[in-house]
C-alpha positions in Angstrom: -79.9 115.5 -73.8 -83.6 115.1 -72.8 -85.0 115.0 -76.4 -85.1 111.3 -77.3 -85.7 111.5 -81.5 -87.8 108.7 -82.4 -89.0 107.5 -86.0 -91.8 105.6 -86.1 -92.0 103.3 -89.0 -95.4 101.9 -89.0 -95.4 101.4 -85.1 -98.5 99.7 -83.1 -99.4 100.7 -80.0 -99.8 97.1 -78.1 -100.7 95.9 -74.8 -98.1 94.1 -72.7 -98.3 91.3 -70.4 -97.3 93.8 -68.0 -100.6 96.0 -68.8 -97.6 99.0 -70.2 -98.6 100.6 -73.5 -96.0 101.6 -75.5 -94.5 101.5 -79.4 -92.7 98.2 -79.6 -90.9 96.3 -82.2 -91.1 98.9 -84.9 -89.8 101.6 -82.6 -86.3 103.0 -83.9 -84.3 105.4 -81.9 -83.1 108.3 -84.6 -78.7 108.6 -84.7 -77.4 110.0 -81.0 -75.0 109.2 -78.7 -76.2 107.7 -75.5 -73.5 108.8 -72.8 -72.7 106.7 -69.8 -71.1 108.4 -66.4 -68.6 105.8 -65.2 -65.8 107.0 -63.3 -62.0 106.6 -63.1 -60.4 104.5 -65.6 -58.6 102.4 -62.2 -61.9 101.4 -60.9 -64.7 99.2 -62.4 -67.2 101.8 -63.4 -65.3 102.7 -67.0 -64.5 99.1 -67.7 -68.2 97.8 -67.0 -69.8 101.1 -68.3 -67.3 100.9 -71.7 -68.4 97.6 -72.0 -72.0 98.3 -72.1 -71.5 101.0 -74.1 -69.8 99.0 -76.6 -72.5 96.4 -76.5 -75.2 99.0 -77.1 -73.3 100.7 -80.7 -72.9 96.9 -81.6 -76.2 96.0 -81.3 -77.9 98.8 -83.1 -76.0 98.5 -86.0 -77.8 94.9 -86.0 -80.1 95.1 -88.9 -83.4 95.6 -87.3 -82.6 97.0 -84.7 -85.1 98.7 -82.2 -81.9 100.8 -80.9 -81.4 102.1 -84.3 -78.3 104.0 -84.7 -77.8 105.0 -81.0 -74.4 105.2 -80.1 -73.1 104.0 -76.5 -70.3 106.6 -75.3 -68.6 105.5 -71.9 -67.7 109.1 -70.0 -65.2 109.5 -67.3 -66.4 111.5 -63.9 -65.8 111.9 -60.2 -68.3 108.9 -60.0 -72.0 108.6 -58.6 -72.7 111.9 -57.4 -71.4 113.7 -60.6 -73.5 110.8 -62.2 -76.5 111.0 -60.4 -76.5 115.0 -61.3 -75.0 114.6 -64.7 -78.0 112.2 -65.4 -80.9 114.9 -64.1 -79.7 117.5 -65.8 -79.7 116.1 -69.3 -75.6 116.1 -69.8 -75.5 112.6 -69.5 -78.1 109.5 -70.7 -77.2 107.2 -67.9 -75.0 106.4 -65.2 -73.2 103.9 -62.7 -74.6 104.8 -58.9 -73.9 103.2 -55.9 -77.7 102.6 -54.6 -77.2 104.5 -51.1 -76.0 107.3 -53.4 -79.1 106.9 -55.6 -81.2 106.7 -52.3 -79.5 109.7 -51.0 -80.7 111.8 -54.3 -84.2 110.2 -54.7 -85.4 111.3 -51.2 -82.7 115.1 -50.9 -80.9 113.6 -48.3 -77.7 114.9 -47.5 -74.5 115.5 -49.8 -78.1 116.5 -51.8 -79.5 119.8 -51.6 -83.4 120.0 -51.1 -83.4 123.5 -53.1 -81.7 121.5 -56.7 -83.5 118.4 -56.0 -82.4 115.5 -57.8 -85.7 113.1 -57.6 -86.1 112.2 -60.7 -83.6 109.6 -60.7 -84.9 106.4 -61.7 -83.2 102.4 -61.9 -82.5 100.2 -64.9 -80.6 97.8 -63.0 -78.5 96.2 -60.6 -75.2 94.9 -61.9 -73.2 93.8 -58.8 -72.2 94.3 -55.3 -69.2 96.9 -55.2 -66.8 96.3 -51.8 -65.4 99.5 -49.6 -61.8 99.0 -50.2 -58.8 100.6 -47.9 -55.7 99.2 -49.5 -53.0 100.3 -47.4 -48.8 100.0 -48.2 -47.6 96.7 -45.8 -45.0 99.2 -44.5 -47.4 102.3 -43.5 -48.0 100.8 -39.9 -52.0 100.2 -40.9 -53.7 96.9 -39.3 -57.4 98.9 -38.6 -59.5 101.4 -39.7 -58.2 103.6 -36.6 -54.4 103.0 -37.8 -55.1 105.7 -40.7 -54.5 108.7 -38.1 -52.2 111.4 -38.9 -51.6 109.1 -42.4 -51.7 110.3 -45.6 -54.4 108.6 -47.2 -56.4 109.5 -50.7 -60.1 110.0 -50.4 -61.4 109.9 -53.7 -62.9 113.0 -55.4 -65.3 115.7 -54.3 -68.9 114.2 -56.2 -67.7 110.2 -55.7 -69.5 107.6 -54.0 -66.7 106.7 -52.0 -65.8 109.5 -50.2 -69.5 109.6 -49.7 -69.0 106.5 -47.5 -65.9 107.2 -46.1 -67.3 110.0 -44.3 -70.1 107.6 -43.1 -67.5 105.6 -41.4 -65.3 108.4 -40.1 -68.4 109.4 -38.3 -68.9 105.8 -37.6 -65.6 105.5 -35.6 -65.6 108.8 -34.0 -63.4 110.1 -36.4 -63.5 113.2 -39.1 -61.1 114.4 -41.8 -59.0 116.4 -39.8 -57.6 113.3 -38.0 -55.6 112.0 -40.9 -53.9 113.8 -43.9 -56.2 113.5 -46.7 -56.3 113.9 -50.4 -59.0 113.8 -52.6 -57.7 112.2 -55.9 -58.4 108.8 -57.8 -56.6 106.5 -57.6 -55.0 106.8 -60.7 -53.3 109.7 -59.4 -51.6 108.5 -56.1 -50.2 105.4 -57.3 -46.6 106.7 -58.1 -47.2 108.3 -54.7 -48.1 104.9 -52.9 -44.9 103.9 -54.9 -42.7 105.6 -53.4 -44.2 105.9 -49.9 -45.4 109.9 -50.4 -48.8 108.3 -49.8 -49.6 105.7 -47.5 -52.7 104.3 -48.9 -56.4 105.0 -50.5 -59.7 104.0 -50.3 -62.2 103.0 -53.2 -66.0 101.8 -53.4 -65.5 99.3 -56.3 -66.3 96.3 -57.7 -63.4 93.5 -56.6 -60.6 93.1 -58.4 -59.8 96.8 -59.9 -56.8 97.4 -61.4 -55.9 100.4 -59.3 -55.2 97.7 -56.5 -53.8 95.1 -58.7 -51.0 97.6 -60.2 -49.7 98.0 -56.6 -48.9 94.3 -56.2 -45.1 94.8 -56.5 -44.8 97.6 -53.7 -46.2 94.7 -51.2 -50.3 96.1 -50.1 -52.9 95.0 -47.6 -56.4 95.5 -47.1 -57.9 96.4 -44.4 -60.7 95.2 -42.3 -64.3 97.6 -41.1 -65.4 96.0 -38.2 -68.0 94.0 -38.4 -69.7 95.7 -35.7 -69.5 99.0 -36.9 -70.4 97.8 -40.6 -73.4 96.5 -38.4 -74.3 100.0 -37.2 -74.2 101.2 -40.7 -76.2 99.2 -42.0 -79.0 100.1 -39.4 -78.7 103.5 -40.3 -77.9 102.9 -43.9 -80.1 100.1 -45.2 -78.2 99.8 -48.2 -75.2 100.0 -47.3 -74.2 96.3 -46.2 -71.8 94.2 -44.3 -69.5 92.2 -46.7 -66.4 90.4 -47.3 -63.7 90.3 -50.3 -62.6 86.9 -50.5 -59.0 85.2 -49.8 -57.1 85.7 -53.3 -59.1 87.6 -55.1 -56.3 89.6 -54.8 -53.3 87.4 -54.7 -52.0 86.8 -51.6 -54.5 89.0 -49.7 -56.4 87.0 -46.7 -60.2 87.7 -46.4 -61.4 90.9 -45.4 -64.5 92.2 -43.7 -66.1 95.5 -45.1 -69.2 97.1 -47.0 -70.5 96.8 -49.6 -73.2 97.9 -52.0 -75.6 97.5 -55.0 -74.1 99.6 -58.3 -77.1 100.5 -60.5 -77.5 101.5 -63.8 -79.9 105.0 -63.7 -81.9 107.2 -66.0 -84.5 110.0 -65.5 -87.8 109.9 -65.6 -87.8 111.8 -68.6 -86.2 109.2 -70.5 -89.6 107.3 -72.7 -90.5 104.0 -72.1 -89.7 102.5 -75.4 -86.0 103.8 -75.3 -85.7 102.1 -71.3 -87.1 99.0 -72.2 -84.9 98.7 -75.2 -82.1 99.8 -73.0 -83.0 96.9 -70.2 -83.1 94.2 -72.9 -80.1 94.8 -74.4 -78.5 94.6 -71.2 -79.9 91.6 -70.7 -79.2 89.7 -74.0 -77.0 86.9 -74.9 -75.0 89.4 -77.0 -74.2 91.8 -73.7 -73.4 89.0 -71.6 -70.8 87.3 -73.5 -69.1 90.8 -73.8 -69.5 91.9 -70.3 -68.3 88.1 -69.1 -65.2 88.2 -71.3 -64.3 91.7 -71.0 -64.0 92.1 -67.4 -64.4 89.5 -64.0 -67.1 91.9 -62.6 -69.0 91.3 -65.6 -70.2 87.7 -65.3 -72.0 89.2 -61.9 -74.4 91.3 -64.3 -77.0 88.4 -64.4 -80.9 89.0 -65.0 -81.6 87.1 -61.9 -79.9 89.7 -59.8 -81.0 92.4 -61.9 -83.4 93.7 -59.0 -81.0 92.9 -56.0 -80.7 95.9 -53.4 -82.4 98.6 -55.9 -82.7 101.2 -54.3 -84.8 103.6 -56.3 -87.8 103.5 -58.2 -87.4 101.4 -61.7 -87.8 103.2 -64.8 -91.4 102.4 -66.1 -89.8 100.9 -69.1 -87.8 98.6 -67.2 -90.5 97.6 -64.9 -92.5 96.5 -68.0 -89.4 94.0 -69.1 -89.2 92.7 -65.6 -92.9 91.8 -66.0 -92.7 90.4 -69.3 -89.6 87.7 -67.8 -91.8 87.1 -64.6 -89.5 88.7 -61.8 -92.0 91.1 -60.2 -96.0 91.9 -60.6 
């Protein structure tokens, strides 16, 4: 939907601190639904995108109102390449990308294709780091990356950021697809198949914990470790792709674990209009959001306004460049 309806209810155009013109404070945003791209329902992505969705229909029933009756609709999908294409071709409002993938589309750089380019992606926000994760079954004979050959191990789906960066670090190894058995599902779908040993692990690009992991606590699972070395090389090549660490216990029982990790950023077109993503940016920003996104999931009390602009990857939306202005994080 790239038609943004907006009623105008004696609206003044004003000057900014930030030198942006644009209706504000009168602006109301007609009755639509503003879709999300998340991603499966066993990551973080749904959660934190439901949750923001939620946020946004609550606060624009608020008498008032600047979002008017807009209507925040969390959508399921492969993840941030389905996003990143759902958002520039109008199916889709917004969506959660990783910021290498939102790199990777800004500038056609490859899984993009130059001929459909995708380079009018545009940032909102940073939320919070995601980790690489390779949960493995403690049974499957898997101690490092290398370990996974001639295992069956789930990939993730065609169009997600994660295989996306598994393939970085099969190449990263010396390694390709055809060295292990893989199968390109979420997670959701493999865990009766970790169960019962059909399946000896996955890997996910998520926010830490995520339920797809935590379900699996009974079968007895590890994590495993990316070198820190090769994460190194990565990152050289991949600027935003970073070394990281999930912490001892934040899965129970699971030691510390060296991997990647990266920025996940809200994104909208270019086409969206100023007023509708500086509304957007403030409410994700507000007292109201936080307390939602804090109490409805652990990743949530990472979304913080002074990390909004870590590790963005993209150019911001004019819209939400204008509110950074106005709260003094950039010139």
């Amino acid at each position: 939907m790239r038609a943004y309806l907006v009623k105008f209810n004696q609206a003044l155009i004003v000057a900014l601190s930030c030198s942006c013109l644009f209706f504000v404070a009168t602006t109301v945003f007609a009755m639509q639904p503003f879709r999300i791209g998340t991603a499966g329902k066993t990551g973080v992505y749904y959660p934190i995108g439901t949750l923001i969705a939620q946020s946004l229909t609550l606060q624009a029933q608020q008498q008032g109102s600047r979002l008017g009756e807009l209507i925040g609709v969390p959508q399921n999908s492969a993840g941030s390449i389905e996003n990143v294409k759902g958002v520039v071709a109008g199916d889709i409002e917004a969506g959660l990308v990783q910021a290498n993938i939102a790199s990777f589309a800004h500038n056609s750089q490859p899984p993009f294709d130059k001929t459909n380019p995708n380079t009018s992606i545009r940032a909102i926000a940073s939320l919070y780091s995601e980790k690489f994760q390779i949960i493995v079954r403690n049974d499957a004979g898997i101690t490092n990356f290398e370990d996974i050959k001639n295992k069956k191990i789930s990939v993730d789906e065609q169009g997600s950021g994660t295989l996306a960066v598994m393939r970085i670090l099969l190449d990263a190894y010396g390694m390709t697809e055809n060295d292990f058995h893989p199968l390109y599902l979420k997670p959701v779908f493999i865990e009766d198949k970790i169960k019962n040993g059909q399946v000896q692990g996955f890997v996910n690009m998520a926010g830490a914990p995520m339920k797809a992991v935590t379900q699996l606590y009974e079968t007895g699972i590890s994590l495993v470790s990316i070198d820190p070395v090769v994460a190194s090389q990565v990152h050289e090549k991949y600027p935003y792709l970073l070394p990281g660490k999930i912490e001892e216990n934040i899965y129970n029982g699971i030691p510390e674990i060296t991997t990647l990790e990266v920025y996940a950023l809200l994104v909208v077109d270019d086409s969206m209009s100023e007023e509708m993503a500086y509304s957007i940016t403030e409410m994700l920003f507000n007292k109201q959001t936080a307390k939602l996104l804090s109490d409805g999931h652990p990743q949530g009390r990472s979304i913080t306004l002074e990390t909004a602009l870590d590790g963005i990857s993209i150019p911001l939306h004019p819209g939400a460049r204008c509110f950074y202005q106005r709260k003094n994080l950039i010139d």
